[in-house]
N, CA, C and O atoms as CSV, one atom per row, in Angstrom:
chain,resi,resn,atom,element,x,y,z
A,1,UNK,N,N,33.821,-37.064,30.065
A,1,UNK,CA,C,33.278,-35.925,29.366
A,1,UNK,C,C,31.764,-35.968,29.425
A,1,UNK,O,O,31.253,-36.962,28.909
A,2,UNK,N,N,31.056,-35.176,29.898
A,2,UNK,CA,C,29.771,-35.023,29.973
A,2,UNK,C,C,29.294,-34.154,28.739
A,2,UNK,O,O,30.186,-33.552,28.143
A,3,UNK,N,N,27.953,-34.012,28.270
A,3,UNK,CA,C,27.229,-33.327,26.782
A,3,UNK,C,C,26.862,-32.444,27.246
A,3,UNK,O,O,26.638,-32.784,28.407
A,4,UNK,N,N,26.552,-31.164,27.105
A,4,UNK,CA,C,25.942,-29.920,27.126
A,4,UNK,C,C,24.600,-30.382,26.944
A,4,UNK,O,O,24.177,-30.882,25.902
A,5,UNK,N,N,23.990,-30.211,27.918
A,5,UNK,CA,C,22.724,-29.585,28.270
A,5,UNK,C,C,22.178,-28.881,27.438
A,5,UNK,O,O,22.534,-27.703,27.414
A,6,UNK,N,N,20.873,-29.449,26.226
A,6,UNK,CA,C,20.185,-28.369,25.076
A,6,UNK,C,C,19.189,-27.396,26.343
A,6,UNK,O,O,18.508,-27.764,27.299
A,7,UNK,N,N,19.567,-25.840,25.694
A,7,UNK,CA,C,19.036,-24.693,26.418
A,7,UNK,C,C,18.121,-24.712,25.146
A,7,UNK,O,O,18.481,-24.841,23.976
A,8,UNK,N,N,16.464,-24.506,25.795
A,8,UNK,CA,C,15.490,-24.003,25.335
A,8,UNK,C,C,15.122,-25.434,24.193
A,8,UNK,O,O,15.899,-26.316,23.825
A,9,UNK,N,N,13.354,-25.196,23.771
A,9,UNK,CA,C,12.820,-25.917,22.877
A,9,UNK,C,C,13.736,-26.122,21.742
A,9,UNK,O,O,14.657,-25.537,21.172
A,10,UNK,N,N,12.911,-27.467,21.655
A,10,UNK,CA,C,13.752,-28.291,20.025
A,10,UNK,C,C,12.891,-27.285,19.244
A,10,UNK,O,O,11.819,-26.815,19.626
A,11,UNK,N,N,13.649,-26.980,17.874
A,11,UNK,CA,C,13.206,-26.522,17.113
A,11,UNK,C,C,12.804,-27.016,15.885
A,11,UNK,O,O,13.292,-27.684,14.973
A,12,UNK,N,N,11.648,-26.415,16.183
A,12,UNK,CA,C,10.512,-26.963,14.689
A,12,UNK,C,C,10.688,-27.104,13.318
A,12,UNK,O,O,11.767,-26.600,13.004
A,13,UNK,N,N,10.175,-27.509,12.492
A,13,UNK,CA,C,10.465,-27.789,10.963
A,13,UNK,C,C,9.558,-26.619,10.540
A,13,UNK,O,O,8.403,-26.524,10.957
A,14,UNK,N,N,10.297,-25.453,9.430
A,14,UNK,CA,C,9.049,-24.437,8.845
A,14,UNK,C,C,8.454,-25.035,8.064
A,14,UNK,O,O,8.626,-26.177,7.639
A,15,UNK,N,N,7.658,-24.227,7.816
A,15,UNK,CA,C,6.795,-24.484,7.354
A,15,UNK,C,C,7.245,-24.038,5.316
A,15,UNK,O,O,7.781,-23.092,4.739
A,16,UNK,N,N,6.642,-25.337,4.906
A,16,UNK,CA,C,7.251,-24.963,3.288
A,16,UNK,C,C,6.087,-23.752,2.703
A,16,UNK,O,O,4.903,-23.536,2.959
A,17,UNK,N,N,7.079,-23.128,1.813
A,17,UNK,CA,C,6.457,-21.885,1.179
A,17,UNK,C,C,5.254,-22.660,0.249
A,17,UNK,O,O,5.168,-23.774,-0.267
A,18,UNK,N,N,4.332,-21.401,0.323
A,18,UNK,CA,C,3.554,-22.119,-0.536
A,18,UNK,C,C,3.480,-22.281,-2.195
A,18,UNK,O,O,2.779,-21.632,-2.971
A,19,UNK,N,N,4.313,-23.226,-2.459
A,19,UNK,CA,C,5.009,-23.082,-4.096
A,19,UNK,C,C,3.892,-23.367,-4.931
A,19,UNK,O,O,3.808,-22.940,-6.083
A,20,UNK,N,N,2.962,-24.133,-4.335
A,20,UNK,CA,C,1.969,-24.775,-5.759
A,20,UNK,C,C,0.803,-23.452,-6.138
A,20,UNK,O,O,0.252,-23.365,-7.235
A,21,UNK,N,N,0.619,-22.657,-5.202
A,21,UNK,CA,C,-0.055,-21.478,-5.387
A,21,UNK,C,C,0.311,-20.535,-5.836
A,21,UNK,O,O,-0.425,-19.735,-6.413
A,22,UNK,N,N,1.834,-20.364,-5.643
A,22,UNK,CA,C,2.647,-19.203,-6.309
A,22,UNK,C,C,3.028,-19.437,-7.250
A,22,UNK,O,O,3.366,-18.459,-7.916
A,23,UNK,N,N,3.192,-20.655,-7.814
A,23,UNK,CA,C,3.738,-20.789,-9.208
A,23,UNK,C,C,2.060,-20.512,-10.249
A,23,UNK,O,O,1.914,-19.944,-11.332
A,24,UNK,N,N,1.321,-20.998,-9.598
A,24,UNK,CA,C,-0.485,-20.779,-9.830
A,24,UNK,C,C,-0.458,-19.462,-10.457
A,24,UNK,O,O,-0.625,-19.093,-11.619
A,25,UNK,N,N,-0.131,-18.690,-9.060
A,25,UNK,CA,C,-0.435,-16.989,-9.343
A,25,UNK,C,C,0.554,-16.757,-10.862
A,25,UNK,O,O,0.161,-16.600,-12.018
A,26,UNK,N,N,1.803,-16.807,-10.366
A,26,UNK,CA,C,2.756,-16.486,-11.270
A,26,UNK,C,C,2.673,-16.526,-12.795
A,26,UNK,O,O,3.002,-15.616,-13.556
A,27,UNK,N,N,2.010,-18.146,-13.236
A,27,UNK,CA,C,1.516,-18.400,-14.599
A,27,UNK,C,C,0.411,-17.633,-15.333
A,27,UNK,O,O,0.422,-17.270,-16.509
A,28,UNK,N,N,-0.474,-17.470,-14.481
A,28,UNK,CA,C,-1.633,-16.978,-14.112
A,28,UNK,C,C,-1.310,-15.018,-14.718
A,28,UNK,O,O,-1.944,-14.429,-15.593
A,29,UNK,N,N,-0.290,-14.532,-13.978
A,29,UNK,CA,C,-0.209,-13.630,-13.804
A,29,UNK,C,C,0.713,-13.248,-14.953
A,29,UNK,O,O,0.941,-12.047,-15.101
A,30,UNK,N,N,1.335,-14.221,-15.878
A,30,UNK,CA,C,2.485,-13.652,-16.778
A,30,UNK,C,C,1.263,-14.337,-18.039
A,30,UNK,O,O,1.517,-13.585,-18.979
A,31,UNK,N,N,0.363,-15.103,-18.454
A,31,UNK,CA,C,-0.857,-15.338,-19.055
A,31,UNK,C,C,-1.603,-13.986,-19.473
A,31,UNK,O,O,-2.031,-13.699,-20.591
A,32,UNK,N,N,-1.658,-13.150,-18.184
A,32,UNK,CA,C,-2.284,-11.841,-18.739
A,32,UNK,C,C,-0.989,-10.888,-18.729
A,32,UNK,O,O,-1.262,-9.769,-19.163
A,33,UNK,N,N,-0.129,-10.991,-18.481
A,33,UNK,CA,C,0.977,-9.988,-18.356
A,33,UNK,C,C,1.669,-9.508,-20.018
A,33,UNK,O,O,1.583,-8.416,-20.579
A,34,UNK,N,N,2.326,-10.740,-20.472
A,34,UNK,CA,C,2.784,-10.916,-21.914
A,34,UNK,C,C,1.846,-10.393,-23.487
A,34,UNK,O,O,2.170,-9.667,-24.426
A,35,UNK,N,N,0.488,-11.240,-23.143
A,35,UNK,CA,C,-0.228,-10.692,-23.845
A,35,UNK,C,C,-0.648,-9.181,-24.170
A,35,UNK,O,O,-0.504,-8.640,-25.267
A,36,UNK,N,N,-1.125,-8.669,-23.166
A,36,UNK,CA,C,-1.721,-7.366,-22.823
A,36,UNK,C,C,-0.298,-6.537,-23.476
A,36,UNK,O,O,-0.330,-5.795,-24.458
A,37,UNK,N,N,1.143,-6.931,-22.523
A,37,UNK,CA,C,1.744,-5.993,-22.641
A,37,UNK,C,C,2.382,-5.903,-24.273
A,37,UNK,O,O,2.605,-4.839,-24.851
A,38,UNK,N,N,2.584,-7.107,-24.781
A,38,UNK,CA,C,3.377,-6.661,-26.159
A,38,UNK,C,C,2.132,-6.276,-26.922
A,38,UNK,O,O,2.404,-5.756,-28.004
A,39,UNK,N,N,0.791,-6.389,-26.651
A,39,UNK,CA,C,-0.567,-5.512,-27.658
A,39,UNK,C,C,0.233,-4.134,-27.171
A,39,UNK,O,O,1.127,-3.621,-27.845
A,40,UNK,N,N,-0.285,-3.563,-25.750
A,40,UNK,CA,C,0.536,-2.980,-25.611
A,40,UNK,C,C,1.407,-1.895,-26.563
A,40,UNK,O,O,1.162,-0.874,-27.205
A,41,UNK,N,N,2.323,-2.558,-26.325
A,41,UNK,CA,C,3.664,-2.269,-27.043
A,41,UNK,C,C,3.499,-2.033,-29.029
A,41,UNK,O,O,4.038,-1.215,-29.774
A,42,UNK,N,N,2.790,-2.851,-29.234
A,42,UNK,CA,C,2.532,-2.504,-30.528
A,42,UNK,C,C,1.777,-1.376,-31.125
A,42,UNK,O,O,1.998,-0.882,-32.231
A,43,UNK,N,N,0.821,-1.005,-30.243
A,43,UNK,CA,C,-0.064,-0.078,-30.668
A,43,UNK,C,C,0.764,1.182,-30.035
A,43,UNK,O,O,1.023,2.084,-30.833
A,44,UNK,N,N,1.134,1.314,-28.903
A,44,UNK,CA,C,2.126,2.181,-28.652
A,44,UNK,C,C,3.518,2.735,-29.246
A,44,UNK,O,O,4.182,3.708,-28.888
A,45,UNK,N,N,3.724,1.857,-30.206
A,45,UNK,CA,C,5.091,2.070,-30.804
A,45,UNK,C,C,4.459,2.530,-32.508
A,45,UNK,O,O,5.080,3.213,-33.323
A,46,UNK,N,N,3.336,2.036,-32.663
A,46,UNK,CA,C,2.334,2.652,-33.932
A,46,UNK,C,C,2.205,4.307,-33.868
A,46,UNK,O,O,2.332,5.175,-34.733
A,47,UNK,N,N,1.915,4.347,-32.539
A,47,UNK,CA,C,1.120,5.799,-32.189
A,47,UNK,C,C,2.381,6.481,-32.542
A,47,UNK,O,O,2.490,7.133,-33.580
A,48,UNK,N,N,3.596,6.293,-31.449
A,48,UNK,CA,C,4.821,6.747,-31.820
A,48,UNK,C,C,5.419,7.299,-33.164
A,48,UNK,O,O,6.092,8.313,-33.354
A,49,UNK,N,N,4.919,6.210,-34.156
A,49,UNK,CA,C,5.666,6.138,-35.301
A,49,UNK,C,C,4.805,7.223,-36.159
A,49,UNK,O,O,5.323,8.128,-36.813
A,50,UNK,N,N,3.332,6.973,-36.044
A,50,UNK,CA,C,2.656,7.938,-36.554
A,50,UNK,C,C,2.731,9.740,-36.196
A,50,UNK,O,O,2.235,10.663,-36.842
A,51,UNK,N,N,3.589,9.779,-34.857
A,51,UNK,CA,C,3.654,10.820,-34.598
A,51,UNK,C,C,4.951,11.965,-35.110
A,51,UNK,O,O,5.087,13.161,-35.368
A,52,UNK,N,N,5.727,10.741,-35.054
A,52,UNK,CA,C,6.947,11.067,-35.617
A,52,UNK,C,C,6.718,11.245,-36.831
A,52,UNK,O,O,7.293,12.309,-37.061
A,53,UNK,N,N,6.163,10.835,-37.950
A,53,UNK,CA,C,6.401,10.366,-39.560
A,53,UNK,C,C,5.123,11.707,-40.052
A,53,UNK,O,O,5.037,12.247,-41.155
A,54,UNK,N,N,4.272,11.954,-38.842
A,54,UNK,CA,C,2.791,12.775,-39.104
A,54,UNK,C,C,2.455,14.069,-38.274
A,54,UNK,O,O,1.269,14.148,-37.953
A,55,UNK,N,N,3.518,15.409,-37.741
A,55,UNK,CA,C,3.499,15.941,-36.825
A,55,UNK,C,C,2.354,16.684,-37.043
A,55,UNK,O,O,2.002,17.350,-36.069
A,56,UNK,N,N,1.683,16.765,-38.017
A,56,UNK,CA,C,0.748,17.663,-37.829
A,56,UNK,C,C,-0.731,16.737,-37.411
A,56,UNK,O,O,-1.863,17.208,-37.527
A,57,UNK,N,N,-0.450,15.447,-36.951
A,57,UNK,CA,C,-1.638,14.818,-36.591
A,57,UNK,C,C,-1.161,14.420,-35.273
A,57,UNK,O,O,-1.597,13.340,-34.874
A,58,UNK,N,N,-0.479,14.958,-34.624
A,58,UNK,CA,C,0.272,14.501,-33.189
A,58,UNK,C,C,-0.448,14.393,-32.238
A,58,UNK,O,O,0.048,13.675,-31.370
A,59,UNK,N,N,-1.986,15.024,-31.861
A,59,UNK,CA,C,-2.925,14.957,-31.143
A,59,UNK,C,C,-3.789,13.712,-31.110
A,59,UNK,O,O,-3.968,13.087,-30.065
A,60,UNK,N,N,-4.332,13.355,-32.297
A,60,UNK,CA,C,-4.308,12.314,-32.765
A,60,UNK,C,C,-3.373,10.800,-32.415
A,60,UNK,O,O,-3.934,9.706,-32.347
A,61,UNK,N,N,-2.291,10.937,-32.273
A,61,UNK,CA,C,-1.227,9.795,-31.729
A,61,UNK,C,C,-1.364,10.084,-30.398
A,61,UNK,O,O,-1.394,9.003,-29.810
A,62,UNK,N,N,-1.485,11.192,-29.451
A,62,UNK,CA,C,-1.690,11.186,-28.069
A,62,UNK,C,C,-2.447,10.650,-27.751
A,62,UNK,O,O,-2.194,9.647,-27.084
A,63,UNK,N,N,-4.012,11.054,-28.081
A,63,UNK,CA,C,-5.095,10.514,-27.733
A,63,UNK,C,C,-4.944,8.994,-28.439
A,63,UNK,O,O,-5.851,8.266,-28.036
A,64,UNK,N,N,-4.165,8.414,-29.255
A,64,UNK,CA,C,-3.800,6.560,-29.106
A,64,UNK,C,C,-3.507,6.361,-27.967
A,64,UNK,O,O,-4.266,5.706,-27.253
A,65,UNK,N,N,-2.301,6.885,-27.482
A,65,UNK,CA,C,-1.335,6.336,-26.631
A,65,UNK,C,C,-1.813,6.893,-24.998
A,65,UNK,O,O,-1.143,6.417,-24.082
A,66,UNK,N,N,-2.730,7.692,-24.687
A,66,UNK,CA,C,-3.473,7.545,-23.949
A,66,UNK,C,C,-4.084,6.396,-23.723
A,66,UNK,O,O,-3.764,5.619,-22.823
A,67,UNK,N,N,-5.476,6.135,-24.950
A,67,UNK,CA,C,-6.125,4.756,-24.845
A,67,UNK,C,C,-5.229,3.496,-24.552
A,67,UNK,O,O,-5.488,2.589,-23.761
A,68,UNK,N,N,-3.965,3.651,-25.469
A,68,UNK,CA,C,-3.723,2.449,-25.088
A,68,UNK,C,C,-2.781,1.996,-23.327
A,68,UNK,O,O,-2.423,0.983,-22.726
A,69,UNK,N,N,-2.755,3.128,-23.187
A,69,UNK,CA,C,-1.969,3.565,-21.460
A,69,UNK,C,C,-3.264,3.047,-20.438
A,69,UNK,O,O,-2.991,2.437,-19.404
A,70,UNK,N,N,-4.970,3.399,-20.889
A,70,UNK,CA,C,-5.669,2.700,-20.206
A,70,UNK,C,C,-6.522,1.609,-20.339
A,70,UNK,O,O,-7.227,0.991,-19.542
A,71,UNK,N,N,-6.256,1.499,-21.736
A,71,UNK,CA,C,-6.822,0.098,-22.273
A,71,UNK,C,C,-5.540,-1.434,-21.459
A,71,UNK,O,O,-5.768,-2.373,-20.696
A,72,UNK,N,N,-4.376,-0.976,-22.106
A,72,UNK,CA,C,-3.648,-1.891,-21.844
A,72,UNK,C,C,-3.097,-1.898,-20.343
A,72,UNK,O,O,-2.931,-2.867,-19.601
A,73,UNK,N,N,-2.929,-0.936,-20.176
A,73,UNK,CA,C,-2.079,-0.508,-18.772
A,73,UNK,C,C,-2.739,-1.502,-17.432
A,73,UNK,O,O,-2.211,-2.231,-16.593
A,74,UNK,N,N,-4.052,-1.131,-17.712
A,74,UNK,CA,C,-4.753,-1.526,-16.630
A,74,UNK,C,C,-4.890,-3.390,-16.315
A,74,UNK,O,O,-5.400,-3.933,-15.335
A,75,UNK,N,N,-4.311,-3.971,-17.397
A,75,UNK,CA,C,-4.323,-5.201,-17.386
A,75,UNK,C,C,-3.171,-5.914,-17.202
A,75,UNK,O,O,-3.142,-7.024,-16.670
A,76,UNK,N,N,-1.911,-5.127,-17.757
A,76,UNK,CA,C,-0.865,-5.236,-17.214
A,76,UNK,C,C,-0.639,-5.012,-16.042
A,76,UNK,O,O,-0.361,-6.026,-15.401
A,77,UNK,N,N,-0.645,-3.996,-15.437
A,77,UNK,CA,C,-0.877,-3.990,-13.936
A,77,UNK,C,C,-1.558,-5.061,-13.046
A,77,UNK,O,O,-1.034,-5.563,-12.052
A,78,UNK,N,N,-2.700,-5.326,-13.491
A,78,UNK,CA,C,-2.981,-7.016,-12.407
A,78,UNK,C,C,-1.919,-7.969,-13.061
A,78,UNK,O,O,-1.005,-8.247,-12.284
A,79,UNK,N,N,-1.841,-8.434,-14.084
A,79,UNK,CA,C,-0.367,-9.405,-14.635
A,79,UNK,C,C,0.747,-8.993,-13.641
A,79,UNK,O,O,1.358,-9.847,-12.999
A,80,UNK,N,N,0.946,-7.956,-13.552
A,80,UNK,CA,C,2.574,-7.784,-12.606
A,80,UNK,C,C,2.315,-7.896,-11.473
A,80,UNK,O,O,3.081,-8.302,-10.599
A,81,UNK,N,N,0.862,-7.444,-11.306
A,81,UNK,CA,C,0.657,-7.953,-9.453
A,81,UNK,C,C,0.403,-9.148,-9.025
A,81,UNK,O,O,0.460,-9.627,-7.893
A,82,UNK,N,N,0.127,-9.571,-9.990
A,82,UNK,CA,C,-0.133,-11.023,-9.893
A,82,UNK,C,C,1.252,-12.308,-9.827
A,82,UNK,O,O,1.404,-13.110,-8.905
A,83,UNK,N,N,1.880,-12.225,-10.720
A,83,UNK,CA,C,3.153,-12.087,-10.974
A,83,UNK,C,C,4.265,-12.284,-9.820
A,83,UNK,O,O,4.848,-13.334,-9.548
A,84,UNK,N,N,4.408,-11.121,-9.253
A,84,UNK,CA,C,4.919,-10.487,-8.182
A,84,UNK,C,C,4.400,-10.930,-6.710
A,84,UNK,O,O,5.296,-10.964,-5.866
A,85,UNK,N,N,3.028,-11.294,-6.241
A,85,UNK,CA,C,2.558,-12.205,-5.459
A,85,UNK,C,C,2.679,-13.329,-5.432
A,85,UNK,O,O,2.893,-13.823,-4.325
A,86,UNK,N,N,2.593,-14.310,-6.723
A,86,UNK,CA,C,2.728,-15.343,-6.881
A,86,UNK,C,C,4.371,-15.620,-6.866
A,86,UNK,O,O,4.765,-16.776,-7.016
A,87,UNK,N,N,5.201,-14.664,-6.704
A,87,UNK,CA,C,6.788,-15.027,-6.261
A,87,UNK,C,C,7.141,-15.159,-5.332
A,87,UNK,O,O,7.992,-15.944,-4.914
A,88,UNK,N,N,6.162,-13.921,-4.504
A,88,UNK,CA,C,6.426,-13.604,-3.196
A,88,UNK,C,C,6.193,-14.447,-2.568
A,88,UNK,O,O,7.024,-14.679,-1.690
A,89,UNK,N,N,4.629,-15.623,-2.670
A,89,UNK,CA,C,4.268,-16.618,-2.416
A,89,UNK,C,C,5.049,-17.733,-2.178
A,89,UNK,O,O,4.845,-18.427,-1.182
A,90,UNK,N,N,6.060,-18.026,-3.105
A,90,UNK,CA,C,6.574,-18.958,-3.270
A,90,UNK,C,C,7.589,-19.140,-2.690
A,90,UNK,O,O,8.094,-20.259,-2.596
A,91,UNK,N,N,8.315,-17.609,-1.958
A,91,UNK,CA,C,9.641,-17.569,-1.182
A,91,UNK,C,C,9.452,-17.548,0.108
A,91,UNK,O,O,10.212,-18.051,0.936
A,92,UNK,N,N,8.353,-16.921,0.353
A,92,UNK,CA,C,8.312,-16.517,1.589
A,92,UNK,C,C,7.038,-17.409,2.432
A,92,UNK,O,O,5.886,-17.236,2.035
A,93,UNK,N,N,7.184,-17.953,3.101
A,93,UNK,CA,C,6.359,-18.888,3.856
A,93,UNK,C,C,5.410,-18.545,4.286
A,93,UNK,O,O,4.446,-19.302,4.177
A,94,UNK,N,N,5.251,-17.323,4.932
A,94,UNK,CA,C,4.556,-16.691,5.544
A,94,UNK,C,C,3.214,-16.129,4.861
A,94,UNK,O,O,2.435,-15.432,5.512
């Protein structure tokens, strides 16, 4: 019995994902994510409540929940991108 003949190059070892950076990002990124978002959430669910309980000041609760859409929003958003890179990081090798 003779062995089959390997067709084409030995194949290489990949390359490991880069975990110590993505878990970096990830912490990093849920650090500002959590915070921001349950402030967030509180002042948003205030505005809410005031709007509901106060209809004739409902303009008033918009213009909250505006501010807090670009006060908070905007920080949450790097948290999830951050977040979300730092996963991507970690799976994907590349």
């Amino acid at each position: 019995m003779s062995q089959p003949e390997a067709s084409g190059p030995l194949p290489t070892k990949p390359k490991p994902p880069h975990t110590v950076f993505g878990i970096a990002l990830m912490v990093l990124g849920l650090l500002i994510l959590v915070p921001s978002g349950l402030c967030s959430g509180v002042f948003g669910a205030g505005a809410l409540v005031s709007a509901i309980f106060n209809p004739t000041e409902a303009g008033d609760a918009a213009g909250t929940l505006m501010m807090v859409l670009i006060v908070g929003g905007i920080p949450m958003a790097i948290g999830a991108g951050l977040t979300y890179l730092g996963n991507a990081l970690r799976k994907n090798p590349d």
